[in-house]
N, C-alpha and C positions, 0 to 999 in steps of 0.2 A: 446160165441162161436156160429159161425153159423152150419144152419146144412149142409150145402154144405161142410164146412170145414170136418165135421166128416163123412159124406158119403167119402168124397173124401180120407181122411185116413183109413179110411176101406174099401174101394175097393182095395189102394195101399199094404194093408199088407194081409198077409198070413191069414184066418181061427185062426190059433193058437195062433196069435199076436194080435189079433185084439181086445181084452182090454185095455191090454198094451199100444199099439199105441194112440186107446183113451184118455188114460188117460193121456199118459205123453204130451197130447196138452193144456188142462186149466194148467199144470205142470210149463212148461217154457213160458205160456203168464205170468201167474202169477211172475217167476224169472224174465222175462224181465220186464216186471214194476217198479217191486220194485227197480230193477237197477238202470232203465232210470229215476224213482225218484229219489233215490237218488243222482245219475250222475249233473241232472238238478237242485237239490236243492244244492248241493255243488258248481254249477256254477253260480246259484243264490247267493247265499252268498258269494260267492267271487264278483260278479259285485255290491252289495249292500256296500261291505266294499269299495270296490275302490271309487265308486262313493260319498259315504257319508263320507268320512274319517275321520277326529277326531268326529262326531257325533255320528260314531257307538262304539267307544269306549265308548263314555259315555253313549250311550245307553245299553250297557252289562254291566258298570259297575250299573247302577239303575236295571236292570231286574236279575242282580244276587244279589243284596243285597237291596232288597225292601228295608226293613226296617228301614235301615238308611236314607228312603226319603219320611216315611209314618207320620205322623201326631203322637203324643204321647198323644192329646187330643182325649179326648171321643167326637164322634160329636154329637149334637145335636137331640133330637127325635122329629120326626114328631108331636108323637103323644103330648109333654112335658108336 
């Protein structure tokens, strides 16, 4: 946050507000963020599915169940 932004909200409020007002500005930059993350990563993920179509199936189904596409062998040591 700039300091023109908080000059500018504490000249607009009152003396008795003038915490307050403060505070609730890193407040809702921080809520709008998280939103417009969100917002944007669920519109990512929908253009990622459209675009990739049966590959992102199969890519959730490997990244939800490792295991059944991991190796059951020991690998080898560097060091042997």
């Amino acid at each position: 946050m700039s300091l023109a932004q908080i000059l500018a909200i504490q000249h607009v409020v009152s003396e008795r507000q003038r915490g307050v007002a403060t505070s609730l500005v890193p407040f809702f930059r921080t809520i709008g963020g998280s939103l417009g993350v969100g917002a944007l990563g669920g519109i990512l993920s929908a253009g990622l599915s459209r675009h990739l179509g049966t590959a992102a199936e199969s890519a959730r189904r490997v990244l939800s169940t490792p295991s059944q596409y991991t190796s059951s062998t020991p690998s080898a040591s560097p060091n042997g």
